[in-house]
Structure formats: C-alpha cells, structure tokens
N, C-alpha and C positions, 0 to 999 in steps of 0.2 A: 120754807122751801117752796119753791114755784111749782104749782100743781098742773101737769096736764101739759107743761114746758118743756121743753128740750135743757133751756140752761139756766142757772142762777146765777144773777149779773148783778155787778156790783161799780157804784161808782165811789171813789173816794178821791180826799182834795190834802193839800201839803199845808201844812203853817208856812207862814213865811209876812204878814202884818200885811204893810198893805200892800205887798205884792200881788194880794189875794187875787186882787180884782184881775190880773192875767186870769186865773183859774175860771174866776166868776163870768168872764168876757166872752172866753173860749167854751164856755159850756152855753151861754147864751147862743152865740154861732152856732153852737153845734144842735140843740135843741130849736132851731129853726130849720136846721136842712133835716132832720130828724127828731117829729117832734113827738114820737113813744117815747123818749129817751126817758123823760122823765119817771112816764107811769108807770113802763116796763123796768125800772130796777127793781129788785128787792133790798139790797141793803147801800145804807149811804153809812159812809166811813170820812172823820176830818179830826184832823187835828189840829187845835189853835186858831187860827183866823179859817180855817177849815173846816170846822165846828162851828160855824156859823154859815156856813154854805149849806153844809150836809143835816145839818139842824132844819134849816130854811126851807130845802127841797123835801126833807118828809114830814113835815106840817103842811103843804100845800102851798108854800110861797113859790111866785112864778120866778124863773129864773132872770127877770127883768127888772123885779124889786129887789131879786140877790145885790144885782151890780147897781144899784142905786145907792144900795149900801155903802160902797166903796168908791162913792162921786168924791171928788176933790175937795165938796164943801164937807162932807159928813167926816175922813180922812183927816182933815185939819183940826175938825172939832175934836177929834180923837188924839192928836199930836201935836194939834198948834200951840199949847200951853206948858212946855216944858216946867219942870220946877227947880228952882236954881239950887246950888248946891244939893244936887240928887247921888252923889257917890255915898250918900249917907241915909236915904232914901230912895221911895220908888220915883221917877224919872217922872209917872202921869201920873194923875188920878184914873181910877175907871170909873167912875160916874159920868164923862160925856158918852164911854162904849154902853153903857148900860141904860144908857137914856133912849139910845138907838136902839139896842137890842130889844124893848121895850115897844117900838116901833112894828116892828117885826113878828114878836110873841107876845100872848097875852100874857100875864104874870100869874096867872093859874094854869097855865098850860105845863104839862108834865111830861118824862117822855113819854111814860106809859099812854098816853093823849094819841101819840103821832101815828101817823095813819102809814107810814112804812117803817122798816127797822132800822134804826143805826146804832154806832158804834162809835164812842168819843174819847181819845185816852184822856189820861190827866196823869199827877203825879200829888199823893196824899203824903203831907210831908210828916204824920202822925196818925195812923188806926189802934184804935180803939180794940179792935177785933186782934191785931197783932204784934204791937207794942212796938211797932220799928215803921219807918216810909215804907212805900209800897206803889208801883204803878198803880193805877185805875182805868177800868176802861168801863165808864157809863156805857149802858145799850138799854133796851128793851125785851131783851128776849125773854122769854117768859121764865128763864133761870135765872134773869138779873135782881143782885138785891141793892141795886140803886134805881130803877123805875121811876120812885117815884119822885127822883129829883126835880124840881122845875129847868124848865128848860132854857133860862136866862142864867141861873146857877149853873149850869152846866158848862154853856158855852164860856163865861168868866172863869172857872174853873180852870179850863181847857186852854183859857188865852192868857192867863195872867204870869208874862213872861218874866224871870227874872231881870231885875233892876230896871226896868220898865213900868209896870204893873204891881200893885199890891195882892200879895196871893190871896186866894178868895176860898173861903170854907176851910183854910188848911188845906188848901190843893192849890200848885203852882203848873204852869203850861206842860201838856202834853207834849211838846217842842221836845222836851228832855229827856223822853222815851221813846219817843213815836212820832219824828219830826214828818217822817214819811210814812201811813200807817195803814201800808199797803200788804204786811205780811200778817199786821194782829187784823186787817180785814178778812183776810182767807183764813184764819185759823178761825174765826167765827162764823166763817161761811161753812167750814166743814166740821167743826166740832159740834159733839152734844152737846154743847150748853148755850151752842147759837142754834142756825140753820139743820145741820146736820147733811148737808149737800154732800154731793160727794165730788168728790175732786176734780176727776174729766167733765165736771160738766160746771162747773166754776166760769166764767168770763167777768173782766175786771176791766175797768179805763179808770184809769190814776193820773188826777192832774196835779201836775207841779207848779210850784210859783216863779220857775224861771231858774236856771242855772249857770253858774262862771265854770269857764275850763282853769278850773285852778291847778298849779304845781308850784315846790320848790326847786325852783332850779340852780340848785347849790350842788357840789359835785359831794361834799364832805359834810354832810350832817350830823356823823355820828359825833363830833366833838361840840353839838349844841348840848347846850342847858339850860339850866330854868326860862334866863330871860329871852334865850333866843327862842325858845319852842314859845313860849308866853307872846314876846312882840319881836317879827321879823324890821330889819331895818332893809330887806331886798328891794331894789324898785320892781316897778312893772307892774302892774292893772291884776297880771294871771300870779303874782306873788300872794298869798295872801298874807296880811301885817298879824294875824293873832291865829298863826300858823295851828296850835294847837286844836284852837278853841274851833277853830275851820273844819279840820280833818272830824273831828265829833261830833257834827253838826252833817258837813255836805256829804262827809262817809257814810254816815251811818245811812241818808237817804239813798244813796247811789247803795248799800249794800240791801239794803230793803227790796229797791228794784231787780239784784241781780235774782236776790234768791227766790221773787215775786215771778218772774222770767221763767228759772228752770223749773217751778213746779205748776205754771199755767202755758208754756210754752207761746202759742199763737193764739192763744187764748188772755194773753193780758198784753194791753198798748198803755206807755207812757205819756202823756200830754205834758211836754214842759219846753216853753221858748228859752233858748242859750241867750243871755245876756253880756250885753258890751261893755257892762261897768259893774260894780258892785252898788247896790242899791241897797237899803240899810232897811231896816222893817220899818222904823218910824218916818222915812225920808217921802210924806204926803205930797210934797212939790213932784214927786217925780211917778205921780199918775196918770197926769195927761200922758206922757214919754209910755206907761204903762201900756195905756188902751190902745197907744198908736202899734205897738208893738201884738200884742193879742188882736187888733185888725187886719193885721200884714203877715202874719202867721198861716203856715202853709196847715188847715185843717182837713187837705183830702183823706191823709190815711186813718184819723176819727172819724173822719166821715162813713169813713169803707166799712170800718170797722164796725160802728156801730149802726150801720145798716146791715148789714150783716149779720148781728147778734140781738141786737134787741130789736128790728123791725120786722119780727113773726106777728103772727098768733098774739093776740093778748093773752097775758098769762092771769089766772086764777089768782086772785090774793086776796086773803082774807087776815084783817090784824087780828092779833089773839089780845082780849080783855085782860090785863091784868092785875090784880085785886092785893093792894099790901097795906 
C-alpha cells in the first residue's frame, strides 16, 4: 500500500499479441507528458502480451524499450514463421518470443526480484495442489506462492495462446480468464493477500489493445445452432464470423470494464483506440497501421487523468523481500 499517499494506483494492460504495441505506444506518450507515471504506480497488472508490458515496467525497463519490443522487425520474428499444417499443432514456436524476452530480463530475474508489485493471470491446465485446471494469477505479494517463478516463465506462461503457442509449464494464456484483467487488478489491490488498500482510494488507467464495435445484426437468432453461433456467414466488417468465440472474448473485456467503472467510479479511465478492421493477434504486417493509430489517438483525458492522480507527492515505497 502507498504510505503517506492519498491513492493506490494501478496501471494494467489487455492481451491482445501484437496489438500490444497500441498499449505500449500510448503509455509511452503518455509517460512523456507525465513522466511520475511510472514510479508512482504501485501495482502493474497484464495479461498475455500484457505481461510483458507490466513485467517490463516493474523491473525498471523504460517505457521506450517496452515498444521496441513490438517494432515490426521483432513482431515478424515472433510470427513470420507460421508452421504448415498447424490445425494439428501450435501455429509458432515460442522460442523467437523467448529469445526476446531474454532481451528484456535476465534469466535469473524472479518476480520476487522486481522492484514494484504485479499481478499476471495465467491459466494452469493441471495443479498438483488441486487435482483439476485452475486460473493463476502470478504476483509478488508477500502472500504469493509463485514469487518465485522467473520472470521469462511467466510472461510465456501468460502468452501461450491457444493454437498459436505451445502451453508452457502447463499453463496456457491468461486471455482465457482475464483477457481484460482489470477486476482481478482491484481485487488485489484491496484484498488481504495483495495491497490490502481500501477501496475509495484505489485509481486505475487500463489500457486496451484496441476494440471493434461488433453486433449481430440478425433480427432472429434464436433459431441459430452450432454452426451458425460457431461460424456467421453475415457480411460486414461490425459482423463478427466466429460469432461465439467473439462474444467470450470481447464480452467478457467490455464486462470487466463495466464492473471496474461502478466499483471505482471516476477513479478508473479506459485507454483503448476503436478500430476500423479486425486485426488478428498474429497480423505483424499491420503495426506500422498500429503506431499510426496510437499517434493520432486523442490522449488528453489520460493525460488529465493521470495528472491528476499520480502527479502528487512522491509516494513512499518500499518492496518487501521475499524468501521461499
């Protein structure tokens, strides 16, 4: 908790591959017209290519090496290699993400290492502890009994989407629990086994990797079945073709933000540009189009906002050592 502070702020980032680099772009921006942003958060919060932002920023990586990360040439190296006949396998290897992530973190860096707190879902498809899957959420809090995971295995963990990605450790993307992981942020900003903060004094800025105004615009859906909730044949850009698999996915983030909203009020702002097309996680050709977009992005009311809230007082922080 922030000692001697008015609030405990929190930034957290979406999955969404290499969309990322909107998120990465726009906190660059943003971390120049305010640049406490960084040291004044307490807890960084990401899931999937998100976890690697918020990984990044509480090890001390500058937010200018973040978005390096997500250049065109690093992007390609990560997707330029499809693997043929992948309906039977994973789609990439992760060994070019890991060669980068490598780049990034030492390979003895743990989280218990990092010098602010985060918070990384994942999804354990086998504990040991409980005999069935089980979400996961890596952190550091001095309650966690993952600490002492490295912090390369984490972020892999956290990104290894299915049919994309080879799951890594027995843990597949956080995407599948916490695509938007904006509500298990605040539940460990105020629970005993994170922060222990308390509620009215919680502030959050949540970036997003960009969102489609999607609907179906069919008057009669109730006589859909498998294959039409499976694959829509509607045209139009705002249809989406794997109707189901959409609504689980972009719902579940838009329901994250509502309930993120009514329990921080004016105390939590969304960061996410509307997009003209659907852009596919592995679709690297389409990052130049990315960064032009995250430049041209209207960032006053992050700007306000986070002047506002984290440009006090420096706050008190001290990491707590933890021994396992």
């Amino acid at each position: 908790m922030a000692h001697g502070n008015k609030y405990y702020r929190i930034l957290s980032f979406d999955g969404g591959g290499v969309r990322g680099v909107l998120s990465a772009f726009l906190l660059l921006r943003l971390a120049k017209e305010c640049p406490e942003i960084i040291e004044n958060t307490d807890l960084f919060v990401g899931t999937s290519v998100g976890s690697f932002i918020a990984l990044a920023l509480a090890s001390g990586v500058s937010p200018e090496e973040v978005v390096e990360l997500f250049s065109y040439k690093n992007t390609k190296k990560i997707f330029g290699n499809p693997k043929p006949y992948y309906f039977c396998k994973p789609k990439y290897s992760n060994q070019p993400l890991k060669k980068l992530l490598k780049q990034l973190f030492p390979e003895s860096l743990r989280l218990r290492d990092l010098k602010k707190h985060v918070v990384i879902p994942s999804f354990q498809l086998y504990s040991n502890k409980t005999e069935t899957w089980e979400p996961t959420f890596f952190n550091n809090f001095p309650s966690s009994d993952n600490a002492h995971m490295p912090v390369i295995d984490v972020a892999l963990a956290s990104s290894a989407a299915p049919i994309y990605f080879p799951s890594h450790l027995n843990y597949i993307d956080g995407g599948v629990i916490a695509n938007n992981p904006d509500t298990a942020a605040i539940g460990y900003a105020v629970g005993i086994q994170g922060a222990n903060a308390k509620l009215d004094k919680v502030v959050h800025m949540s970036f997003g990797t960009g969102w489609n105004p999607l609907r179906i615009k069919r008057r009669n859906p109730v006589r859909w079945g498998l294959i039409q909730w499976m694959y829509s044949f509607l045209p139009g850009h705002s249809n989406p073709k794997l109707p189901l698999f959409s609504i689980l996915t972009d719902g579940d983030v838009a329901a994250d933000m509502q309930v993120s909203s009514h329990l921080l009020n004016a105390r939590y702002l969304r960061v996410s540009p509307e997009l003209n097309e659907r852009i596919h996680l592995d679709d690297y050709k389409k990052v130049p189009l990315l960064i032009e977009m995250a430049k041209e992005f209207n960032l006053l009311p992050a700007s306000t906002f986070a002047h506002t809230y984290w440009n006090e007082e420096k706050m008190i922080y001290r990491p707590i050592s933890i021994k396992i």
